[in-house]
N, C-alpha and C positions, 0 to 999 in steps of 0.2 A: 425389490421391496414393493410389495401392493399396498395401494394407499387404498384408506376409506375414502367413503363418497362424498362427506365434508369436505377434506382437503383436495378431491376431487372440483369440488365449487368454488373453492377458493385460489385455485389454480386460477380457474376459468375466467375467476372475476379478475385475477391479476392480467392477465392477457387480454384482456377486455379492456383493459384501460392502456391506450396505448400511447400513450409518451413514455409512461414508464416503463412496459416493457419493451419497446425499441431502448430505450436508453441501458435497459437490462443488458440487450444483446450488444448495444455498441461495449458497455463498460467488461463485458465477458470476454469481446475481442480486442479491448486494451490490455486487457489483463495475459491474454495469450500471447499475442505482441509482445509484450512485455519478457514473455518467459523467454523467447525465441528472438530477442534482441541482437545476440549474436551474431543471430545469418544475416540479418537487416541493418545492424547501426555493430562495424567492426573493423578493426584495421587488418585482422587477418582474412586470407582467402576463405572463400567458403570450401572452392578443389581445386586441384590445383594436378595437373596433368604434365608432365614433365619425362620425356624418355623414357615413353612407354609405361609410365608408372602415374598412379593415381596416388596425392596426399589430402588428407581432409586436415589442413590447421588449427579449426574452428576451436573444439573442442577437444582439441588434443596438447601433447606437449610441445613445446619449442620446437622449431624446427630454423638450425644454426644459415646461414645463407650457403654455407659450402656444401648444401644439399644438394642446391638448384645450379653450381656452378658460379657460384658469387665467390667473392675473396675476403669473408667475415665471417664470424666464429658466432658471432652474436644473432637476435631473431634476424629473420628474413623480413623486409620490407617490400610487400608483397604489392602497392603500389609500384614505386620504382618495377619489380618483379614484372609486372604486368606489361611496364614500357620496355622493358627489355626484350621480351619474349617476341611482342607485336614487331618491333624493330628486325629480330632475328629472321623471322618469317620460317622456325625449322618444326612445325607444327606441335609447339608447346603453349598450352592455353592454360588462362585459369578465369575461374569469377570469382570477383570482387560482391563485397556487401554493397546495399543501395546508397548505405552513406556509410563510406570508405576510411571511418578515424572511429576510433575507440574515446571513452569517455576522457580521459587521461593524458590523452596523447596533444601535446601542442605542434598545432602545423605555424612553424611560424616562417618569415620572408625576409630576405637582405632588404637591406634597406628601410624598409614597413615595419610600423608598430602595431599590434593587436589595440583592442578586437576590430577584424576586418568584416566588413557587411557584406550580405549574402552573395553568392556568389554557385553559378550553373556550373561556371567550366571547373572551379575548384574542389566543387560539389560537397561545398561549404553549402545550404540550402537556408539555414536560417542564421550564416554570417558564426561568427567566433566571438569567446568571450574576451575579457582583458588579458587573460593570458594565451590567448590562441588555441584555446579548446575546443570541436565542434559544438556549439547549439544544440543541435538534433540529439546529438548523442549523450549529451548533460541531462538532457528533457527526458529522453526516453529512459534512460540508467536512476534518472532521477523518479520518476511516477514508479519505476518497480521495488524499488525503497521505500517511496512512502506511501504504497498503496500496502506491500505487506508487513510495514511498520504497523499501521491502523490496524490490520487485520489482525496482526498476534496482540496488538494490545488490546485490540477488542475481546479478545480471547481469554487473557489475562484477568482484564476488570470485570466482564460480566462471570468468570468461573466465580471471582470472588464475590462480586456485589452478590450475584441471586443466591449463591449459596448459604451468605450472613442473612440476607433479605429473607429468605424465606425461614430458616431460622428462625429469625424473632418474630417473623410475623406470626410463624406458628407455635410456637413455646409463649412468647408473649414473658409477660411478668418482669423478673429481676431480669433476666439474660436478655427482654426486650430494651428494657432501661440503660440497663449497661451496656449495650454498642450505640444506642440513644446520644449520651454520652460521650464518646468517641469519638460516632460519628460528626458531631459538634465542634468539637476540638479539634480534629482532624479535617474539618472545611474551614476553617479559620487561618491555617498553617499556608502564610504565602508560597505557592507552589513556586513562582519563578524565583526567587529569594531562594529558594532549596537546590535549582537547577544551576542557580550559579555559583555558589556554596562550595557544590559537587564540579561542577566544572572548574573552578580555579581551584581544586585538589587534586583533579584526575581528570583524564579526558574520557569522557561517556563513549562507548562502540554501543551499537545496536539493538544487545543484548540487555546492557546496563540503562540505559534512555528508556527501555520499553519497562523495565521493575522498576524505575525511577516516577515512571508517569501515572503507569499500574496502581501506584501505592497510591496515587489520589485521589485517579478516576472510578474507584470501584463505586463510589458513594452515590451516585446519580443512582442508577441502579436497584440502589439496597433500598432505598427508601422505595422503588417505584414496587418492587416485590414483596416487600415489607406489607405493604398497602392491599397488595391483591392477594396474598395470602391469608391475610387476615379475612376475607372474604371466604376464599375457598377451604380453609378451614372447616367451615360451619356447612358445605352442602354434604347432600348424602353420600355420594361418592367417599369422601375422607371418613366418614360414623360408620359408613362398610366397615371399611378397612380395618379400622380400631377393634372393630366386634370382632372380625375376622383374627385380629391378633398382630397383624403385622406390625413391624416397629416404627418406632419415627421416623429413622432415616427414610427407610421405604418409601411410607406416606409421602415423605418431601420428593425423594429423588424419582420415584415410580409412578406417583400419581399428580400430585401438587405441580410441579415444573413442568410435566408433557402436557397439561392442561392449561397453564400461563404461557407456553408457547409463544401464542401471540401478540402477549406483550411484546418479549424478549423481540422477536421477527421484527419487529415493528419499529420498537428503538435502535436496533444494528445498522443501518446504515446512516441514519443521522450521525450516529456515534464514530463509524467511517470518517465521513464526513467531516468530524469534529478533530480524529486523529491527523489526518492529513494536515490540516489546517496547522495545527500545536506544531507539528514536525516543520512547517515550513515558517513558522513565527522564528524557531528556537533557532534554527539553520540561518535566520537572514539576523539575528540579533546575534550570533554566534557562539549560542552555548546549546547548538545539538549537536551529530552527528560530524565528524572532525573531518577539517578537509584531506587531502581533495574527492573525500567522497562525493558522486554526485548528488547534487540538492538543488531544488525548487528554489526554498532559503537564500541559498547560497549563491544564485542566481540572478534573483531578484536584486538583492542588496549591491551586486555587481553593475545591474540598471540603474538603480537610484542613486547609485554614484558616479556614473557617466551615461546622462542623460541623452548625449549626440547617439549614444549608438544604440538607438529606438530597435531595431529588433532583437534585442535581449531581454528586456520590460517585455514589452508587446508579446514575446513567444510566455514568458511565462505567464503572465498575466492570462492568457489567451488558452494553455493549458489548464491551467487552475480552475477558469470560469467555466469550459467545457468536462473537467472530472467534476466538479464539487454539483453544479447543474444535474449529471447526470447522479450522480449519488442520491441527490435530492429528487429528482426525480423519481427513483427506483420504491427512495424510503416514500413517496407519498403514495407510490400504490399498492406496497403493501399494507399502508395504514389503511387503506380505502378497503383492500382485498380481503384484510384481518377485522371490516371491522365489527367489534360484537354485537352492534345495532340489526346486522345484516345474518349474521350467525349464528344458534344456538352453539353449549360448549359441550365438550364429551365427558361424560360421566357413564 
């Protein structure tokens, strides 16, 4: 797709500021990280080499132990697996993830109570929770949940907000009034009061959390599109169009919104920013995402209730301040990069 030379400049200026665009590229390789958590933070093999035969476990089905010459019908524990093989010395190898437990999985010990603190040889790295869970693997399972929780609800509330937002901003009159209105009554309406309403009738999955939160957040939004519609409205660009014939929708969806642009760019990662946050208030209060899904939340709240075992607090803590940081970061140069002090608009 060939950009014009504006957005050309405004690239330029974004990369010109460089906290945020390193912080761009760190949050770009979390995000991939993230996708690819499997080959990094897993209890399955990544391959697994066995009599002459190559298996990939990762992302395939089960695979029973009576594969590999085990005497169990159930998965293979490809730990154990591993000590077996090395033991054997009959040239069957396999690799392991960097940190060898799945989000789920309790590594737990005779005698010893969880959570056990970090540990090289166990390669436990940042210690177990109260239930003997990895850390690493809580954290990592955990950020790809609520990095693309924020992002489909981002998706969600600005389809709706800009959509109403520009709307009224440009019809104006009765149909401005009346989501006026609405909108009113509907920022009054205690959100968390609704979240726990809904959670002690049903337990919220992923899907329902995000139409749940959606219904609220669209509103920041509406009024901010509201406001600059009314604006672009009245320049000559949209009196074209009118002459021209085109219809409303047009107007809004064709012309009006590709030229607000950069609001919208501008506000998205704050609004990141602001989703993550809610996801992990809702998680550590306990009416988000049900256990044992991995959660930040869920986490946290597990710190603050056993304070001795500092690298659980600390690891989340210490995630949260380096996503949210970089979020904010990202969102302040685009503010910088969009902004219209610096830009004329297209028309």
């Amino acid at each position: 797709m060939k950009l014009d030379p504006l957005t050309h400049k405004k690239i330029r200026r974004f990369k010109s500021i460089r906290r945020g665009y390193y912080s761009f590229l760190i949050f770009v390789l979390m995000i991939a990280v993230s996708l690819c958590a499997e080959l990094i933070v897993n209890k399955r093999a990544i391959i697994v080499h066995y009599e002459g035969g190559y298996y990939f476990p990762t992302y395939g089905d089960i695979i029973p132990g009576t594969t590999f010459g085990l005497n169990y019908e159930y998965e293979t524990n490809y730990r154990e697996l591993k000590k077996r093989f090395e033991a054997q010395k009959r040239g069957n190898w396999l690799i392991m993830p960097i940190v060898p437990y799945d989000a789920f999985e309790n590594d737990l010990r005779e005698g010893e109570y969880p959570p056990f603190p970090p540990s090289l040889e166990a390669r436990h790295y940042i210690g177990t929770d109260m239930v003997g869970r990895d850390v690493v693997a809580r954290l990592v399972y955990g950020f790809r949940i609520a990095i693309f929780f924020s992002l489909a609800l981002l998706l969600v509330s600005y389809t709706i907000g800009v959509t109403i937002g520009s709307a009224m901003g440009f019809w104006g009159g009765k149909f401005d009034l009346f989501f006026q209105r609405i909108i009113e009554i509907w920022s009054n309406i205690p959100f968390l009061y609704v979240i726990i309403i809904i959670s002690s009738i049903i337990v919220p999955n992923f899907l329902l959390l995000i139409l749940i939160m959606a219904f609220f957040g669209w509103i920041g939004i509406t009024w901010t599109m509201r406001t600059v519609t009314y604006k672009e409205k009245a320049r000559e660009y949209v009196l074209a169009a009118k002459v021209m014939g085109a219809s409303d929708g047009r107007i809004i969806f064709k012309h009006i919104i590709p030229n607000t642009i950069a609001i919208i760019v501008t506000y998205a990662p704050f609004s990141v920013s602001a989703g993550i946050i809610a996801l992990t208030s809702l998680d550590y209060l306990g009416f988000g995402l049900p256990p044992p899904t991995p959660s930040w939340g869920e986490l946290l709240q597990q710190g603050w209730a056993n304070m001795d075992a500092w690298w659980i607090v600390g690891s989340v803590i210490t995630a949260m301040v380096v996503t949210l940081n970089t979020v904010t970061f990202i969102g302040e140069a685009v503010r910088e990069a969009y902004d219209p002090k610096l830009h004329t608009t297209y028309e």
